[in-house]
NUKE-521278 format. One record per atom (N, C-alpha, C): atom name; residue number from 1; residue in three letters; y, x, z. Coordinates in nm, 4 decimals. Layout:
BEGIN
<rec CA,NUM,ALA,<Y,X,Z>>
...
This chain:
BEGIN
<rec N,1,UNK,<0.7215,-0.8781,0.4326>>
<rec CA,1,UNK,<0.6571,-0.7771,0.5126>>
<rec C,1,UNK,<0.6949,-0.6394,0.4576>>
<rec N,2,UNK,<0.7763,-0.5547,0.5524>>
<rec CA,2,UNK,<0.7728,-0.4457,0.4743>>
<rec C,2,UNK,<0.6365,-0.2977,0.5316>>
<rec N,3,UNK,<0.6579,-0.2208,0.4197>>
<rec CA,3,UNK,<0.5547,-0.1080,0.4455>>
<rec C,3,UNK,<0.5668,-0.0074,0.4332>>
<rec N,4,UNK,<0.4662,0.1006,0.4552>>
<rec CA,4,UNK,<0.5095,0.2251,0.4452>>
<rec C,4,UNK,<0.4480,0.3420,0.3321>>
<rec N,5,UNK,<0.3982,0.2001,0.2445>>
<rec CA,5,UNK,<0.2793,0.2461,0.1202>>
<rec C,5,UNK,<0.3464,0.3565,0.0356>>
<rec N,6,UNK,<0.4788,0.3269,0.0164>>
<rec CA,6,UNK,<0.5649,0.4438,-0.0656>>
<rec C,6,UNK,<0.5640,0.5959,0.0056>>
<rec N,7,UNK,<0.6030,0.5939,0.1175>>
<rec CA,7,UNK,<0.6285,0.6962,0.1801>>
<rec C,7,UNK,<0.4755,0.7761,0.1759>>
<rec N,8,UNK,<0.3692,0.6905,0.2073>>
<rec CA,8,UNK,<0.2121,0.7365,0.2524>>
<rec C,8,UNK,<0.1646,0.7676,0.1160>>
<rec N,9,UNK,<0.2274,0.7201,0.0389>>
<rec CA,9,UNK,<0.1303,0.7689,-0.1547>>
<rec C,9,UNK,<0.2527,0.9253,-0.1788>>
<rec N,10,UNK,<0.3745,0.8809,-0.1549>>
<rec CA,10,UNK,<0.4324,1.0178,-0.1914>>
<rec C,10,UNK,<0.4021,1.1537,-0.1229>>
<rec N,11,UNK,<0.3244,1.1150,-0.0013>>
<rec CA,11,UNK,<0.3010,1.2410,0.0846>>
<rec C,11,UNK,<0.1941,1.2940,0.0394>>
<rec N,12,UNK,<0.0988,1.2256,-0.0278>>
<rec CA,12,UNK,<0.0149,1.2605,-0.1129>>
<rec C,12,UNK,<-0.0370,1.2941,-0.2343>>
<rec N,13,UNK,<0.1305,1.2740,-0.3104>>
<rec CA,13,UNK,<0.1691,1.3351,-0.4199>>
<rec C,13,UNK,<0.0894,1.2133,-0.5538>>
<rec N,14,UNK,<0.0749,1.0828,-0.4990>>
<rec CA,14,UNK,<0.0120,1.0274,-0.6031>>
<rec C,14,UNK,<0.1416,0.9522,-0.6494>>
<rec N,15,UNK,<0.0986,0.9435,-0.7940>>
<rec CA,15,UNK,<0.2023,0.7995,-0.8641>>
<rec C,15,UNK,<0.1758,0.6487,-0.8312>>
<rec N,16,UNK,<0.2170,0.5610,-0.8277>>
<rec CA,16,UNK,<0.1961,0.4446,-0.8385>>
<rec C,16,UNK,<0.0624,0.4357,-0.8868>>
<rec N,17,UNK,<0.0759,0.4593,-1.0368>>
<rec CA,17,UNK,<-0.0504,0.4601,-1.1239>>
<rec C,17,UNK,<-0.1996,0.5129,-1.0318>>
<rec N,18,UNK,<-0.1769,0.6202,-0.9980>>
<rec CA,18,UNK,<-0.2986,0.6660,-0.9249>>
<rec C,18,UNK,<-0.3427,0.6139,-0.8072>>
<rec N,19,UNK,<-0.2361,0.5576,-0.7543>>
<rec CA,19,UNK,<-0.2772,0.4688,-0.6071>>
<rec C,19,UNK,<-0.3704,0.3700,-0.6491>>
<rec N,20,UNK,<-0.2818,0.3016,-0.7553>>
<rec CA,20,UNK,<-0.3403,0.1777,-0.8439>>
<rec C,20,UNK,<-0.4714,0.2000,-0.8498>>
<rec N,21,UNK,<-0.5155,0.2996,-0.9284>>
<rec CA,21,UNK,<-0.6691,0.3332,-0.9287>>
<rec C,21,UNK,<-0.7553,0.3266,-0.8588>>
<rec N,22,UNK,<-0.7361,0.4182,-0.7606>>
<rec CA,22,UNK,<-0.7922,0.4271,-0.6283>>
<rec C,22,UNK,<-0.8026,0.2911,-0.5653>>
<rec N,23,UNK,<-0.7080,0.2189,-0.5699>>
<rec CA,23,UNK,<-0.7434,0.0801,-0.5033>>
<rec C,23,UNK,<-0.7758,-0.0296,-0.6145>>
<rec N,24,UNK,<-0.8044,-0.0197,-0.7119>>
<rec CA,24,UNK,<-0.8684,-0.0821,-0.8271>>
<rec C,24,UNK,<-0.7927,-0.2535,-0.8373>>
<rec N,25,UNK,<-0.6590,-0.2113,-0.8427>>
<rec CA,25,UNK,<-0.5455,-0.3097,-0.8448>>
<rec C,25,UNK,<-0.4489,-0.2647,-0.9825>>
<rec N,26,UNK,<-0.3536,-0.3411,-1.0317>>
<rec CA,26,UNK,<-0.2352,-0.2858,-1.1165>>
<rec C,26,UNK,<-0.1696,-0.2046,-1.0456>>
<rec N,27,UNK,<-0.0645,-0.0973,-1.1386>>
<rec CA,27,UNK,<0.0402,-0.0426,-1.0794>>
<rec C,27,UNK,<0.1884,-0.1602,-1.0801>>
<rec N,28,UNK,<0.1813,-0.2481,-1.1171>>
<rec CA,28,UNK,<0.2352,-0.3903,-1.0712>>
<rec C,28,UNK,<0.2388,-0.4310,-0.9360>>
<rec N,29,UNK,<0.0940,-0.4647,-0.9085>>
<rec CA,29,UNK,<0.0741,-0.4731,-0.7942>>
<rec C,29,UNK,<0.0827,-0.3435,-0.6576>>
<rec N,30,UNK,<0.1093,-0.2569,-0.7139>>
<rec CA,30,UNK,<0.1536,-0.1469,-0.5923>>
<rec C,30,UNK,<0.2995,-0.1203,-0.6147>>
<rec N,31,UNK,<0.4093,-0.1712,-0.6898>>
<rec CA,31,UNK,<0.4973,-0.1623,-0.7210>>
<rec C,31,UNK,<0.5819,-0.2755,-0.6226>>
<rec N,32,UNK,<0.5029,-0.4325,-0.6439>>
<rec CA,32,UNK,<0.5243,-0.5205,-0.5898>>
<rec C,32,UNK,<0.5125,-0.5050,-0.4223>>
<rec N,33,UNK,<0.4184,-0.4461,-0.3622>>
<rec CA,33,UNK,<0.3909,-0.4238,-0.2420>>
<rec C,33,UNK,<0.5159,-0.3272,-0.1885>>
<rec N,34,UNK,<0.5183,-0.2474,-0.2462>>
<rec CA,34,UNK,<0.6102,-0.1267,-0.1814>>
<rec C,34,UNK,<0.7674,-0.1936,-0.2025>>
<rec N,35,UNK,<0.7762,-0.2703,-0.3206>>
<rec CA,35,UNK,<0.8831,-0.3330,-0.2876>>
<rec C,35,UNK,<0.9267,-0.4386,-0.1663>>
<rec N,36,UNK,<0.8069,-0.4791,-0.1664>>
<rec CA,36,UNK,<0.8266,-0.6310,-0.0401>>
<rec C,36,UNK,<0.8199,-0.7289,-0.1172>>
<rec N,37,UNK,<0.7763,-0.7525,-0.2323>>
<rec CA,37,UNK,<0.7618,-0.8155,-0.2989>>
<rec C,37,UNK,<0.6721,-0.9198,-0.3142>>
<rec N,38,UNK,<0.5578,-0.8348,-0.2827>>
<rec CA,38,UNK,<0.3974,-0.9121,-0.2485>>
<rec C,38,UNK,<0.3029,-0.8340,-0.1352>>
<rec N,39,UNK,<0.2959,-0.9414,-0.0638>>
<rec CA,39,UNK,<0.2079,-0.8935,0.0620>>
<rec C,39,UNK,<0.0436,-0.9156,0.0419>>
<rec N,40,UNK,<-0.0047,-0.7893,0.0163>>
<rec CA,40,UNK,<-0.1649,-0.7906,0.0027>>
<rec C,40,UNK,<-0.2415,-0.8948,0.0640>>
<rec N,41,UNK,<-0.3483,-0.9279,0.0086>>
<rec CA,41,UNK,<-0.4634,-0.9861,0.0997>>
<rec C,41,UNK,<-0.5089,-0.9276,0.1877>>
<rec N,42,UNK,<-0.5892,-0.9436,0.3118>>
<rec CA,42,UNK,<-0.6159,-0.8822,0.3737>>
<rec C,42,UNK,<-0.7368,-0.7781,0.3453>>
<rec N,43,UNK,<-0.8067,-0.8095,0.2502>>
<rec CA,43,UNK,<-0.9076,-0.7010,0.2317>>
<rec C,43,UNK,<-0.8506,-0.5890,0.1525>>
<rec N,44,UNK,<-0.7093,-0.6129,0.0422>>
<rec CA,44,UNK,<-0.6536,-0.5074,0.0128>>
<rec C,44,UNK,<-0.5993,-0.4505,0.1146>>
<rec N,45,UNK,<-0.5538,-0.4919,0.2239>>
<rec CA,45,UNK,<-0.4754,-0.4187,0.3462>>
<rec C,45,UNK,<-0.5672,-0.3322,0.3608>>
<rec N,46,UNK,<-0.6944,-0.4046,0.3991>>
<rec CA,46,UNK,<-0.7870,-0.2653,0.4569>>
<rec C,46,UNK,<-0.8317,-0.1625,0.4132>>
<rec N,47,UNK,<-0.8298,-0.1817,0.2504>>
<rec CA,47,UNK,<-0.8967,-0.0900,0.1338>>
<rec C,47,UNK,<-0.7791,0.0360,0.1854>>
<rec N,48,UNK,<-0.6466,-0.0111,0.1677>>
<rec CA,48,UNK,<-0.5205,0.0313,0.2154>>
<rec C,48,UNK,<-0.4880,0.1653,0.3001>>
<rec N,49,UNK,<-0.5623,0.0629,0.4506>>
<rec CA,49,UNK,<-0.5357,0.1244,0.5544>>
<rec C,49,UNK,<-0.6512,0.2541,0.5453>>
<rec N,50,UNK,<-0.7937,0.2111,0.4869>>
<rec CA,50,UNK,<-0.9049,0.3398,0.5266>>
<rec C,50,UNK,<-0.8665,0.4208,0.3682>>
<rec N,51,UNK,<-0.8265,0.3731,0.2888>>
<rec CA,51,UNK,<-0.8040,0.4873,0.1589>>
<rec C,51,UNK,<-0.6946,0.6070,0.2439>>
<rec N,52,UNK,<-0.5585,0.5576,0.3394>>
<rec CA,52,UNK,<-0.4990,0.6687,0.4066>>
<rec C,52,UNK,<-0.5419,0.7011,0.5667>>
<rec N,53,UNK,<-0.6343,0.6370,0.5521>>
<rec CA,53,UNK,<-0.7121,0.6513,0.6971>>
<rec C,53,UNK,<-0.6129,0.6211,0.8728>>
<rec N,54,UNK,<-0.5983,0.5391,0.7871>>
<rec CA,54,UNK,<-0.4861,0.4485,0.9594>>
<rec C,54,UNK,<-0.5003,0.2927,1.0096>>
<rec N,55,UNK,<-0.4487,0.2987,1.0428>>
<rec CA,55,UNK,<-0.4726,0.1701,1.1060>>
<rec C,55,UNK,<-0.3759,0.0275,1.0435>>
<rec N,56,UNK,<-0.4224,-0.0696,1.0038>>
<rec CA,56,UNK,<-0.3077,-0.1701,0.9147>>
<rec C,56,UNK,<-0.1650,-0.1495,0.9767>>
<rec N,57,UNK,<-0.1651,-0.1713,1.1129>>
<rec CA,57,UNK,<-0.0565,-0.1843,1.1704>>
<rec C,57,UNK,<0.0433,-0.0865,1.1916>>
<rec N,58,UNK,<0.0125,0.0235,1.1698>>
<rec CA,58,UNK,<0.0535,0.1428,1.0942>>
<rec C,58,UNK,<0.0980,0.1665,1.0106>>
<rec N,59,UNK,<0.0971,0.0798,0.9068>>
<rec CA,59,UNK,<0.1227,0.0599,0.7606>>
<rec C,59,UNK,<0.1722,-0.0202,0.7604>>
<rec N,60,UNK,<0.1612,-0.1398,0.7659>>
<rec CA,60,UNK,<0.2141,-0.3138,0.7757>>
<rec C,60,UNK,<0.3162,-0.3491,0.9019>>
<rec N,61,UNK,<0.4532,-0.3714,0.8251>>
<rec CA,61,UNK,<0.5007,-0.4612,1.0085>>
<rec C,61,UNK,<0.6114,-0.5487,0.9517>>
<rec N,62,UNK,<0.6319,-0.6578,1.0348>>
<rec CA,62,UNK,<0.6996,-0.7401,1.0227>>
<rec C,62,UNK,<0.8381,-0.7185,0.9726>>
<rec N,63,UNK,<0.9304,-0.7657,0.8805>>
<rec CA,63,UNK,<1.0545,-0.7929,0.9056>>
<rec C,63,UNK,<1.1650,-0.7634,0.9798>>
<rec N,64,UNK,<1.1385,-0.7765,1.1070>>
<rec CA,64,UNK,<1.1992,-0.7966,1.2337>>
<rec C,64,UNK,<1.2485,-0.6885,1.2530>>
């Protein structure tokens, strides 16, 4: 699944690290995501989507 978590934390001038925080996850785990690496659970999606205030699908899309 790829995303648009990189682009949406850099517009906001946070590091990895600080995203991390804010969503009370590793900077591993936001490293892994933005890579495509690991696709969140869905309740991290949502923490996700309302921490940048959008909609999952906005953030989240298929492959394809």
């Amino acid at each position: 699944m790829n995303s648009r978590i990189r682009e949406l934390r850099e517009a906001q001038g946070w590091s990895q690290s600080e995203l991390a925080e804010r969503l009370q996850v590793s900077r591993q785990t936001v490293n892994a995501i933005e890579t495509g690496k690991y696709d969140p659970s869905l309740p991290l999606a949502f923490r996700i989507a309302r921490l940048f205030g959008r909609r999952i699908e906005s953030i989240f899309h298929d492959e394809d």
